[in-house]
C-alpha positions as CSV (number, residue, x, y, z in Angstrom):
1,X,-37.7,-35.7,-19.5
2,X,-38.6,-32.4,-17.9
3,X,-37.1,-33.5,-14.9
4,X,-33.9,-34.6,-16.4
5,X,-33.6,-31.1,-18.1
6,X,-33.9,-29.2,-15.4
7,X,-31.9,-30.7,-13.6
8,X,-29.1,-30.4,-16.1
9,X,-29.4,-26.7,-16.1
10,X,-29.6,-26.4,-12.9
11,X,-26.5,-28.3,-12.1
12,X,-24.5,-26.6,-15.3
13,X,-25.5,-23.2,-13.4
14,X,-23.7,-24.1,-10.0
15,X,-21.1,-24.9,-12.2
16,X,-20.5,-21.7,-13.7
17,X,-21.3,-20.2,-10.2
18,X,-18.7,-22.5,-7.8
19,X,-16.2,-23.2,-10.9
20,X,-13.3,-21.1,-11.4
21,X,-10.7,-21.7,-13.6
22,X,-6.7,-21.7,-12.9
23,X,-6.3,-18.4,-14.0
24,X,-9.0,-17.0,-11.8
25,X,-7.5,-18.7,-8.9
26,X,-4.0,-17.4,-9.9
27,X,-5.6,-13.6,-9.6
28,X,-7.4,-14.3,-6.8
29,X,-4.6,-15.7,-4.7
30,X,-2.6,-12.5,-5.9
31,X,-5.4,-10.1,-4.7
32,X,-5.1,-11.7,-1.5
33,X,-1.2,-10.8,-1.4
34,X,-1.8,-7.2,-2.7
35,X,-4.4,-6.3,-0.3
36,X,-2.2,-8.0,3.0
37,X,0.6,-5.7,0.8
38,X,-1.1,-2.7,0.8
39,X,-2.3,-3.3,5.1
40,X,1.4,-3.7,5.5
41,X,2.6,-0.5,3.6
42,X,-0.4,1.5,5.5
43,X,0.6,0.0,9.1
44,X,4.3,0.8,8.0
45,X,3.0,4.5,7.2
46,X,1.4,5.0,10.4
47,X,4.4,4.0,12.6
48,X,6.6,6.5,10.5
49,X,3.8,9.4,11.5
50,X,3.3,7.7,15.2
51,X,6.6,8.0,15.9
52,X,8.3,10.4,14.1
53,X,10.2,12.9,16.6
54,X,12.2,9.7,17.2
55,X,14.8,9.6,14.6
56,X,16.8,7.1,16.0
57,X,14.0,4.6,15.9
58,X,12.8,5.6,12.4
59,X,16.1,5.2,10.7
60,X,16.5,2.1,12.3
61,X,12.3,0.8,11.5
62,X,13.2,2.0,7.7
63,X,16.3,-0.1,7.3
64,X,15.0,-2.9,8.8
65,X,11.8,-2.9,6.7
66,X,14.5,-2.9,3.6
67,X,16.3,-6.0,4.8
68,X,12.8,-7.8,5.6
69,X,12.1,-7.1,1.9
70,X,15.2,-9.0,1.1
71,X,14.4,-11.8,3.6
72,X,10.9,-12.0,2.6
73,X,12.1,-12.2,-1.4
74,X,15.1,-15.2,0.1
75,X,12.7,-16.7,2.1
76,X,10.3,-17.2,-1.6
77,X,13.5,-18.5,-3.4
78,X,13.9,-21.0,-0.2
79,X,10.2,-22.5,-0.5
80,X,10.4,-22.0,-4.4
81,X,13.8,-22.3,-5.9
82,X,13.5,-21.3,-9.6
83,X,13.2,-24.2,-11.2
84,X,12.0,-25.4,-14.8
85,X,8.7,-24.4,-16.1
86,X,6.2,-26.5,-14.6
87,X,8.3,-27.8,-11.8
88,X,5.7,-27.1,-9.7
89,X,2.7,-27.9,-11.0
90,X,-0.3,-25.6,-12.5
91,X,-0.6,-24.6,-8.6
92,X,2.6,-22.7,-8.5
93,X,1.4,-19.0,-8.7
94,X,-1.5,-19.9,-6.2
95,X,1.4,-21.6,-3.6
96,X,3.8,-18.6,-4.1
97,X,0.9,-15.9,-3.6
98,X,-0.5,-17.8,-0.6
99,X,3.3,-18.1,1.2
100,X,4.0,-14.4,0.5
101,X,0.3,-13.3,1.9
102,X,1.6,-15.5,4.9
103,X,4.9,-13.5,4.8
104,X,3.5,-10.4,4.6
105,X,0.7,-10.8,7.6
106,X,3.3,-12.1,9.8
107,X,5.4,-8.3,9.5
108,X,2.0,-6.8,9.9
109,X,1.5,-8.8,13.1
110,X,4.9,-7.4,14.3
111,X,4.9,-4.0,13.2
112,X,1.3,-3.4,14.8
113,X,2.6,-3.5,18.2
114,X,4.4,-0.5,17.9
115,X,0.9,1.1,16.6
116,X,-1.0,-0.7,19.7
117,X,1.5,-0.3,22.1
118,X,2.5,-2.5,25.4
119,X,1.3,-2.6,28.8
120,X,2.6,-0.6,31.4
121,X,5.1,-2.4,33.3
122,X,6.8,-4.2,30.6
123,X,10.3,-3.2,31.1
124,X,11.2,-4.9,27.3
125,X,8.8,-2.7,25.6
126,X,12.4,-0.9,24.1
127,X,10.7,1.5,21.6
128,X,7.0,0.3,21.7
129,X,4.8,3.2,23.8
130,X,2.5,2.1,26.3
131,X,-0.9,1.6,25.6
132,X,-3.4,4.0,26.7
């Protein structure tokens, strides 16, 4: 009986350790988007300062930035279109997090190489400086 009861407790305990509920996975997949959100408006930030004696190229880096917020919000409604409540399943907010994280690091990926630069000798480096 001993046996029996301590193996109940124990397994109840890796429950509440490795269980989480929806709503804790809802929060935890929109962390994950935040955090990629907040690298992306820091990376953004850093080009600005990197390369701001070139005007042309700024003006050009902050409206395309605005149009791929509008792609990125189009590109959502394309994977998600609004539909009824529950269309989705209880998964939804976990899905839509998770594909705009995905978004988000892929402009990250992008916007980096003006931050890490090219190697010398690339001739379509356009606006990227060369590394050091």
């Amino acid at each position: 009986m001993k046996k029996i009861v301590l193996l109940m407790s124990f397994s109840l305990t890796l429950c509440h350790l490795f269980g989480q509920t929806q709503l804790e996975l809802n929060n935890k997949a929109n962390e994950d988007f935040l955090k990629a959100d907040k690298e992306l408006n820091s990376v953004y930030k850093a080009i600005l300062k990197e390369y701001k004696t070139d005007t042309a190229f700024i003006e050009n880096l902050k409206a395309s930035q605005l149009l791929w917020i509008q792609f990125r919000d189009a590109e959502m409604l394309v994977k998600y279109p609004n539909r009824e409540i529950g269309y989705y399943g209880s998964v939804q907010p976990i899905c839509w997090s998770t594909y705009k994280t995905e978004l988000t690091q892929d402009r990250i990926s992008k916007l980096k190489q003006w931050l890490d630069g090219e190697e010398e000798g690339d001739v379509c480096a356009g606006t990227v400086k060369t590394k050091d």
